[in-house]
N, C-alpha and C positions, 0 to 999 in steps of 0.2 A: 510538122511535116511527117508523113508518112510512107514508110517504102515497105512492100511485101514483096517474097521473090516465092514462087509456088513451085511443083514438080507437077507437069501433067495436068493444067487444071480445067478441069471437068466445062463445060458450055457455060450452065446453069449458074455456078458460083462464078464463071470468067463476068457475066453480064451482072449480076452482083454487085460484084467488085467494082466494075466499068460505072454504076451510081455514083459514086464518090471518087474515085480514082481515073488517073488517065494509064493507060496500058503505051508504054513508051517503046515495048519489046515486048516479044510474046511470053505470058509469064511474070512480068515483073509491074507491078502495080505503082503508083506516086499518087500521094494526094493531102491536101491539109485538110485534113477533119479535129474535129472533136474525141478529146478519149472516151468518153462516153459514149459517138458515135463507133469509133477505132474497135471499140471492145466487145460492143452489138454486133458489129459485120465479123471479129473474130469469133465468135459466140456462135455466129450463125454457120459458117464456114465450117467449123470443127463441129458443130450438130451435124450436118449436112454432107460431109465430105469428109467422114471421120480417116483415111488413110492417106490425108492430101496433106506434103510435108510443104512448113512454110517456115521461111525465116522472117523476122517480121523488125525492121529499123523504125524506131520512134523519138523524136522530140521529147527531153527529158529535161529535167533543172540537176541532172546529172553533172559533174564537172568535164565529162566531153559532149555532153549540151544532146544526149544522144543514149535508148535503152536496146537491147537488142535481143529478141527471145526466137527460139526456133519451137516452133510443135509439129510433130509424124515426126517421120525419116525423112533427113536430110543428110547432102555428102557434107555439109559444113555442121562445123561445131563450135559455137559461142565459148571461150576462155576468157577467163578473167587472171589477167598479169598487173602485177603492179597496181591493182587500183581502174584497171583500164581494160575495157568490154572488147574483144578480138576475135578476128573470127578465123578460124585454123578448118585447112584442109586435113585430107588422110595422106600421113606421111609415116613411113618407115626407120624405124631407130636401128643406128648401123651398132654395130655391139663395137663394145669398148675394145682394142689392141692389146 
């Protein structure tokens, strides 16, 4: 399984995408493909679309069964805690008392 979430995306790469994937919301991609399919349509995508930010949820033999990579700008940002792939907003640190 496959899930992309994009910012903005352009027609051309939306109907791309729409080959292997179903669009469940506008913007947000699912589909079970092949990683060797998964890494040709990202391949193609970031050729073609080089300032199109994506976060990109993959099927992994991971131990949360799950890998998660962002490419461009995005408001989200992949952490890794403990062992364990998260995905963290823009939050502000109150200063110490």
């Amino acid at each position: 399984m496959t899930v992309i979430v994009c910012n903005n995306t352009p027609d051309c790469i939306r109907g791309h995408l729409k080959r292997w994937f179903i669009e469940p919301k506008p913007n947000v991609f699912v589909g079970t493909v092949k990683a060797k399919t998964r890494e040709k349509t990202l391949a193609y995508i970031r050729r073609n679309a080089p300032d199109l930010g994506m976060l990109v949820i993959a099927s992994d033999r991971s131990v949360q069964g799950f890998n998660i990579h962002t490419f461009g700008v995005t408001n989200r940002q992949v952490v890794e805690y403990s062992g364990l792939h998260l995905i963290a907003e823009k939050w502000e640190e109150t200063p110490a008392s």
